[in-house]
KOLMAR-472839 format. One record per residue (C-alpha): x, y negated, z. Coordinates in pm, whole numbers, padded with zeros to 5 digits, always signed. Each point is the difference from the previous one (the first is absolute). Example, Ala and Ser with C-alpha at 12.3 -4.5 7.8 and 13.67 -1.06 7.14 Angstrom:
BEGIN
+01230+00450+00780
+00137-00344-00066
END
This chain:
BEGIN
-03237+01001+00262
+00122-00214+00300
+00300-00178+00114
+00259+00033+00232
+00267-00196+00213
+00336+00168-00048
+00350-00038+00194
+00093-00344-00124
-00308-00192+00198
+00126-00346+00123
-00316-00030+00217
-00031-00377-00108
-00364+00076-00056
-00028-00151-00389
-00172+00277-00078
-00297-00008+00249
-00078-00341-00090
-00105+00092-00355
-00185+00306+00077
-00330-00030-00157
-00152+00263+00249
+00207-00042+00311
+00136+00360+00025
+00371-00117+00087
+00040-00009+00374
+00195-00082+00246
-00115-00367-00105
+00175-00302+00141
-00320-00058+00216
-00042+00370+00184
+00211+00035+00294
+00215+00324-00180
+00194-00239-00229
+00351-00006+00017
+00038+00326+00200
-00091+00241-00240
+00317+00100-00219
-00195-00052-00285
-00363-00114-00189
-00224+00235-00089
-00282+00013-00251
-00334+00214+00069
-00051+00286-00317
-00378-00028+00111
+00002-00359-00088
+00247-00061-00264
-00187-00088-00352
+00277+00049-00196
+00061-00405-00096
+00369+00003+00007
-00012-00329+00123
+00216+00063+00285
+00294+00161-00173
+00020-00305-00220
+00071-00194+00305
+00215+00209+00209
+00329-00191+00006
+00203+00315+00024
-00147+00253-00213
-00138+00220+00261
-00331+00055-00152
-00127+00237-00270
-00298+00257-00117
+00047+00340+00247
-00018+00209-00321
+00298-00222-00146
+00206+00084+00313
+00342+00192-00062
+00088+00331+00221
+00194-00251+00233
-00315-00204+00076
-00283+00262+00021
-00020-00011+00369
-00086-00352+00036
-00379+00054-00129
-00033+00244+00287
+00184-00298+00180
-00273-00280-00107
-00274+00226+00040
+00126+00176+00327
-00054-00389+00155
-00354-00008-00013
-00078+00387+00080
-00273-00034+00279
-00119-00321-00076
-00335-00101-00162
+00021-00149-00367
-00120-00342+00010
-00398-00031-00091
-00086-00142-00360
-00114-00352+00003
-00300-00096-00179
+00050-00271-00291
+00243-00088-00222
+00324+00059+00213
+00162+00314+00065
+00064-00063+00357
-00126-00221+00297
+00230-00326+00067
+00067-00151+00308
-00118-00352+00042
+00295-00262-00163
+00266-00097+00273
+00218-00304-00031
+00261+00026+00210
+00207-00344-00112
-00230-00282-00067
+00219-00298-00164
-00147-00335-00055
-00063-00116-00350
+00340-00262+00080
+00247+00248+00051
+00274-00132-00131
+00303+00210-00148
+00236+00102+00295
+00368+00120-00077
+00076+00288+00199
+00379+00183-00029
+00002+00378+00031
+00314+00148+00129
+00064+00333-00165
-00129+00174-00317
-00120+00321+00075
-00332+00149+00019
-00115-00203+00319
+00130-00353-00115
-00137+00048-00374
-00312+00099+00145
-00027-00293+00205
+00073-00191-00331
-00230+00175-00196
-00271-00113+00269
+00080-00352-00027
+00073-00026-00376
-00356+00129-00036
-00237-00100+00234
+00144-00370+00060
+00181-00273-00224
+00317+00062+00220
+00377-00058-00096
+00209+00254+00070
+00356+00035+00076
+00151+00386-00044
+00306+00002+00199
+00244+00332+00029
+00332+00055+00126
+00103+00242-00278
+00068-00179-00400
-00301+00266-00104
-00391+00030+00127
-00163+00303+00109
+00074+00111+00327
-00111+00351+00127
-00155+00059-00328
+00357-00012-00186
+00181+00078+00287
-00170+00223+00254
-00213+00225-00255
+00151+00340-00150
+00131-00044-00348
-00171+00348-00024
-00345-00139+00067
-00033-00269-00293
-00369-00028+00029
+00014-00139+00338
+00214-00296-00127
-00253-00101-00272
-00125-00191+00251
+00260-00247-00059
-00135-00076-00349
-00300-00132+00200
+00243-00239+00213
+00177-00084-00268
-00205-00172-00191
-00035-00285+00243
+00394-00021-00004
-00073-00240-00372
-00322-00136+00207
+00002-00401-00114
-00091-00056+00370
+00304+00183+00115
+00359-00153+00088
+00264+00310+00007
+00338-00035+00209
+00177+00344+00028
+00305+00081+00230
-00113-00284+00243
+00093+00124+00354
-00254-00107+00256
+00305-00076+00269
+00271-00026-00211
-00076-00227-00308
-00315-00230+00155
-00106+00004+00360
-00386+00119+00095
-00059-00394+00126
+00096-00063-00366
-00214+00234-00146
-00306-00189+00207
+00128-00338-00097
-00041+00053-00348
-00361+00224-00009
-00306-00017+00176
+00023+00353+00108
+00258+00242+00010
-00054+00382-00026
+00231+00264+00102
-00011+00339-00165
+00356+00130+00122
-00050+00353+00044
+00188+00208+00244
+00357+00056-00162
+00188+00196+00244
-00087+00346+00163
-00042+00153+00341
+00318+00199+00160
+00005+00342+00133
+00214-00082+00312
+00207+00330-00007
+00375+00033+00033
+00150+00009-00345
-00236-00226-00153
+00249-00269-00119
+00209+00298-00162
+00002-00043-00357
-00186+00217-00181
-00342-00113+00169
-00143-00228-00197
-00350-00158+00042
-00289+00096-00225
-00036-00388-00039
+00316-00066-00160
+00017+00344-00203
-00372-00124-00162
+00177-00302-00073
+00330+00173-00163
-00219+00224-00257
-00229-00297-00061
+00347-00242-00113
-00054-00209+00256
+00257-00320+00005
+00087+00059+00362
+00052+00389-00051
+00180+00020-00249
+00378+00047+00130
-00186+00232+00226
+00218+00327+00001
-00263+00255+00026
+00191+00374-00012
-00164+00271-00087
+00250+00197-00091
+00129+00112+00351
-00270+00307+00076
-00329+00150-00152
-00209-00116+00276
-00164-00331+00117
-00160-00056+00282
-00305-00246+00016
-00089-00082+00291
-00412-00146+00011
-00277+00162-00188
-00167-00307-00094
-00074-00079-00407
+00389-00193-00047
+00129+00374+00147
-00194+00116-00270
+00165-00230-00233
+00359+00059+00065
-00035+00371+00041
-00170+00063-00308
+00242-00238-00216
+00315+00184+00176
-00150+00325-00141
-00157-00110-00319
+00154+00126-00341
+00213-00321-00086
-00113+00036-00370
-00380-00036+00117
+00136-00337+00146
+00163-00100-00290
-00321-00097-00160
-00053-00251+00302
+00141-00336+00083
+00198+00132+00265
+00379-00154+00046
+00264+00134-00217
+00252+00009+00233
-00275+00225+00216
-00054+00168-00279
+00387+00113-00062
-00030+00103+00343
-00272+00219-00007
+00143+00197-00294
+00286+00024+00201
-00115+00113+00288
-00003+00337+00201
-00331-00053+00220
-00208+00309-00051
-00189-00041+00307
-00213-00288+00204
-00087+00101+00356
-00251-00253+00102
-00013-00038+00347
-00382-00060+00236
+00029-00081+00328
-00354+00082+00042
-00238+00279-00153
-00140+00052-00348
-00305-00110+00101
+00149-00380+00106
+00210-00032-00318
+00062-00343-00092
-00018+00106-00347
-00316-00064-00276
-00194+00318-00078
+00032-00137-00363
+00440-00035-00008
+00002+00350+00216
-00197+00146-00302
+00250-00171-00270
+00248+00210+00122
-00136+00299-00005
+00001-00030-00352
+00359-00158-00102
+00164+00215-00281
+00265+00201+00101
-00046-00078+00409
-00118+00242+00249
-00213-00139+00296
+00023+00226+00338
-00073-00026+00380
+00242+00076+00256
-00171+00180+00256
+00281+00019+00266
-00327-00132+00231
-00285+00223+00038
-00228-00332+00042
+00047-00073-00420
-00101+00321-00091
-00317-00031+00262
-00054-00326-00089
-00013+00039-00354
-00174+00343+00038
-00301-00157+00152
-00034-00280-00220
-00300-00094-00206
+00002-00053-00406
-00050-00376+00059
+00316-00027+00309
+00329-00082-00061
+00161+00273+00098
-00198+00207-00191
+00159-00105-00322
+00310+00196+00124
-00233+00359-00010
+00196+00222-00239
+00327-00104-00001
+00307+00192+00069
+00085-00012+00399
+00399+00030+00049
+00251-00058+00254
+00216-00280-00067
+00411+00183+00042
+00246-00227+00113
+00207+00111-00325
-00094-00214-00295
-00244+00186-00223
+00171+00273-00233
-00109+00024-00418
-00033-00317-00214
-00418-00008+00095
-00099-00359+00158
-00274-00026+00238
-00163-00267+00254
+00007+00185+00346
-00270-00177+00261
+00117+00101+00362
-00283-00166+00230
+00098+00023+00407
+00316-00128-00073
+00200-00278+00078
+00354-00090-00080
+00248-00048+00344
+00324-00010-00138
+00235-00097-00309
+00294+00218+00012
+00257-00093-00287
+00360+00025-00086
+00263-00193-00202
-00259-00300+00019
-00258+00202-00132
-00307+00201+00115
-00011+00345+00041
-00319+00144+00130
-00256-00160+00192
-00116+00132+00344
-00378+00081-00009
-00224+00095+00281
-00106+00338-00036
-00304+00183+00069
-00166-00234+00309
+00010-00292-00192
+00091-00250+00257
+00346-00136+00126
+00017+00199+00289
-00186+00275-00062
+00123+00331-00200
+00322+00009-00200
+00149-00153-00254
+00151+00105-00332
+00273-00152-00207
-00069-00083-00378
+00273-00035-00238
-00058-00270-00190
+00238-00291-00176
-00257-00272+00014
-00319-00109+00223
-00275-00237-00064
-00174-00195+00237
-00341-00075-00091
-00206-00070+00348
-00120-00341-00115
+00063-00338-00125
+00055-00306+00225
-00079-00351-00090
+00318-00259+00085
-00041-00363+00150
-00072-00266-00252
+00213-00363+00093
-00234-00265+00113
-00282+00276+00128
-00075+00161+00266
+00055+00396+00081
-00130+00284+00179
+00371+00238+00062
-00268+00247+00120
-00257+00039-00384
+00258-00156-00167
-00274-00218-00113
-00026-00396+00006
-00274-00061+00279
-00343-00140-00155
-00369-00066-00049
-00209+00137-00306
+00350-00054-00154
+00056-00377+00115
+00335+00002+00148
+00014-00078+00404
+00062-00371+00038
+00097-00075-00364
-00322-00189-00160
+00034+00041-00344
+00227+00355+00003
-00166+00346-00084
+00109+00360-00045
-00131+00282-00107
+00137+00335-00104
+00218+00225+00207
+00158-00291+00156
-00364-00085+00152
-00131+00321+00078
+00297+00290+00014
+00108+00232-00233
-00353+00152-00061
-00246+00069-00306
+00158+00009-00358
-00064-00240-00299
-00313-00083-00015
-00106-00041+00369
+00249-00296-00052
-00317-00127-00200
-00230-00036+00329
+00257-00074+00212
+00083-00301-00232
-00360-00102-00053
-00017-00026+00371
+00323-00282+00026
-00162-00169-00307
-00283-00023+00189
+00130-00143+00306
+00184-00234-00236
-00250-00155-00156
-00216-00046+00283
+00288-00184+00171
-00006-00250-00324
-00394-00056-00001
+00074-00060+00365
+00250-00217-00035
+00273+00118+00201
+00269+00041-00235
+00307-00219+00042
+00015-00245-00319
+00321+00062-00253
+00226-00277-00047
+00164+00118-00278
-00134+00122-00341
+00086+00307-00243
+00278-00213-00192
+00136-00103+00342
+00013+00370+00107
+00121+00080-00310
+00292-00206+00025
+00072+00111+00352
+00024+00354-00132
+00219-00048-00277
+00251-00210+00250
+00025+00279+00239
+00073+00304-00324
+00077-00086-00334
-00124+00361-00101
-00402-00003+00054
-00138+00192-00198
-00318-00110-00152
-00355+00145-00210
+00214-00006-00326
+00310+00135+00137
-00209+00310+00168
-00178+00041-00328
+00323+00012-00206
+00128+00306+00322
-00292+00169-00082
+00073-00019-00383
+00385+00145+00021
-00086+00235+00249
-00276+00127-00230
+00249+00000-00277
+00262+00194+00179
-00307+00287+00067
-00092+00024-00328
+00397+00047-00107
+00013+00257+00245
-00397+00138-00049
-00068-00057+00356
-00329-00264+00065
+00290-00270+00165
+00403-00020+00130
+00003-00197+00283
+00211-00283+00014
+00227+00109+00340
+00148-00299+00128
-00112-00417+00061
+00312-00061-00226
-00160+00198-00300
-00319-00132+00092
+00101-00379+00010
+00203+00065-00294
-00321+00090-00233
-00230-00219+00135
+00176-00283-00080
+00116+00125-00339
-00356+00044-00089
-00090-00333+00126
+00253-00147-00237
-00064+00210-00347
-00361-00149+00077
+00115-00355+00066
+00179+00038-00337
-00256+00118-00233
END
């Protein structure tokens, strides 16, 4: 029996590095990592340890014969990786596989001393970034967020439908209660303290900011209401405290229109179509909820400007929906180039996990019966939003050429669309910006004529890569940081924790601290169990505030 790496794989590479007999790969060190959708492990290799599953973060590994009907196409998956290629030769002795000679890539002197570095956001890129530090130096850390509640794209960005991806938060989380960690949630970098502040009071500062707004279509109708972006629908199922009074109708037509066919397009399309009582078993909003069993979407047409074969999309989420209860997957083939594309594609292609669907042509009425279904139309971009009464209509598509100015166009009724073409990072006060990445201009992650200021993330490197490449990407600015400090050319604090500490209370009575996030996660955990659900989200900063300091004081007073 072997192993295999299923949908939820983070790609943050814990697994490879307990491997007894190296058959994980893309490693960290070969030149494929980080642009392959997924890892892989070899069947000819695997001895069956298990050792890898018990590390995976986010669930995503277990025995091929253990592997539900769902999942059974991910051993051809792993093993389809290394078709063609050579096992690797048996060593002789007591290992199982040849190592490659130790490499040290920081070197600190035995005088180190402790540095204390602030890290400006709590997702996945800043936590691992404090992860690093926590446990390869004697830093101090400072987590810093602007929202009363940690977590980031992990509680705010992931599907509530995909819980095992946001296990990896239980690995963050632990270093939330970390003795060597100082917590100050719904700080605004900009608002509350300045970024010269931030520097004044820590030897380094690290920026893990992500990119919080989205890309725009540039079509007329766009600012019509009824187009929402896919950013700020993620963040209304996933009770987000800025999303909240977000009036999200889907009550005006049984079509949506999502226009993108990267993994978030995914996302929203398969949560507008989902059964809402599947959902009630996640931690999805309530108010999203109450929505969704309101709602009269019975179709998704998901919108590629480009073929089948240049999806955005994982293999591994385009698979997850072809098995979603109650949800039929199809192709529109309006363009002869998806059917040829995906005609001549190879097991191991992406278009080739399309092969046996249904092939349709997308009406311009709104689908008749009560069936729901995900419709793909590749070749296709959107040109117009055509509404009434302050609403949308239908939404003018491009129509068999594929391009602008080429072929017709078709209208789609529709009463809502989705932009999902990409996220965009936003300018940070005190740093410098690139208008054309969206990024904050830098070096290994040191920021461009800031000593002592770092990012990494999305905000360093674009909206690119998932979870765990925010793992590499991080150890990279860590990197860079520390050799700064053994260099010597950070700028020296002149004021301490306590001092910062102060200044942060001054500027908002309502930080929230490690004790006040630990009693969130205990009514919010409450409220699920109530309800049978694995969390309810606390939906706005004054519920938020509210418990954290409430639990702060019933501790106070024991």
């Amino acid at each position: 029996m072997t192993y295999a790496i299923t949908q939820t794989c983070c790609n943050d590479a814990t697994c490879v590095a307990v491997c007894p007999v190296n058959c994980i790969h893309p490693t960290p060190e070969e030149r494929a990592f980080g642009s392959t959708e997924m890892l892989h492990i070899d069947p000819r290799a695997c001895i069956d340890c298990g050792a890898c599953a018990d590390a995976c973060p986010v669930d995503a590994i277990f025995p091929v014969d253990s592997l539900s009907a769902g999942q059974r196409e991910y051993a051809d998956i792993n093993a389809a990786y290394y078709e063609g290629g050579e096992p690797a030769a048996e060593a002789e002795g007591p290992n199982f596989h040849v190592w490659g000679e130790p490499v040290f890539e920081r070197s600190l002197p035995s005088d180190f001393g402790p540095l204390r570095v602030a890290v400006v956001g709590t997702g996945p890129a800043g936590m691992y970034a404090a992860q690093d530090l926590l446990l390869h130096t004697a830093a101090e850390v400072t987590l810093i967020d602007r929202l009363p509640v940690a977590g980031g794209l992990v509680r705010y960005g992931v599907a509530p439908d995909h819980p095992a991806t946001k296990k990896v938060g239980d690995t963050f989380s632990r270093f939330h209660s970390h003795p060597r960690v100082r917590m100050h949630l719904g700080i605004e970098v900009g608002r509350d303290v300045t970024a010269e502040e931030l520097s004044a009071h820590h030897d380094a500062v690290i920026y893990a900011v992500g990119a919080s707004t989205d890309k725009r279509l540039g079509v007329p109708g766009e600012d019509s209401p009824g187009c929402v972006s896919a950013t700020s629908f993620v963040a209304w199922y996933n009770a987000h405290p800025e999303a909240v009074a977000q009036d999200v109708d889907l009550s005006a037509a049984e079509r949506v229109v999502v226009v993108g066919n990267g993994n978030v397009a995914l996302d929203v399309a398969r949560i507008l179509v989902a059964d809402p009582e599947a959902l009630a078993g996640t931690d999805i909003a309530a108010h999203a909820l109450d929505a969704l069993r309101a709602s009269r979407v019975r179709e998704a047409v998901v919108l590629g400007r480009r073929g089948p074969e240049d999806a955005a999309y994982t293999r591994s989420e385009l698979l997850a929906l072809k098995h979603l209860p109650g949800v039929e997957l199809v192709v529109d083939d309006h363009d002869p180039r998806t059917a040829a594309a995906i005609d001549a594609a190879g097991a191991g292609d992406r278009a080739g996990v399309l092969k046996g669907l249904a092939r349709v042509r997308t009406d311009a009425a709104s689908p008749a019966g009560g069936e729901r279904r995900i419709v793909l139309r590749f070749h296709s971009e959107a040109v117009e939003v055509l509404g009434e009464g302050g609403g949308v209509r239908s939404v003018r598509v491009t129509d068999g050429g594929g391009q602008r100015d080429e072929g017709g166009t078709a209208d789609l009724s529709a009463g809502l669309l989705l932009r999902a073409i990409g996220y965009r990072g936003l300018p940070v006060p005190g740093l410098p910006f690139d208008e054309v990445s969206g990024t904050v201009p830098h070096e290994g992650g040191r920021v461009a004529g800031l000593p002592g200021s770092y990012v990494v993330g999305w905000i360093k490197r674009g909206p690119s890569g998932g979870i765990g490449a925010n793992r590499t990407c991080a150890a990279e600015t860590v990197g860079t940081l520390l050799a700064d400090a053994v260099a010597g050319t950070l700028p020296a604090p002149s004021g301490d924790a306590k001092a910062f500490r102060r200044l942060a209370r001054q500027r908002n009575r309502r930080v929230v601290d490690a004790r006040g996030l630990a009693a969130i996660d205990r009514a919010e955990r409450d409220r699920g169990r109530r309800d049978g659900r694995p969390r309810v989200k606390l939906a706005t900063v004054e519920e938020l505030v509210a418990t954290a300091r409430s639990g702060r004081l019933l501790r106070l007073t024991r």
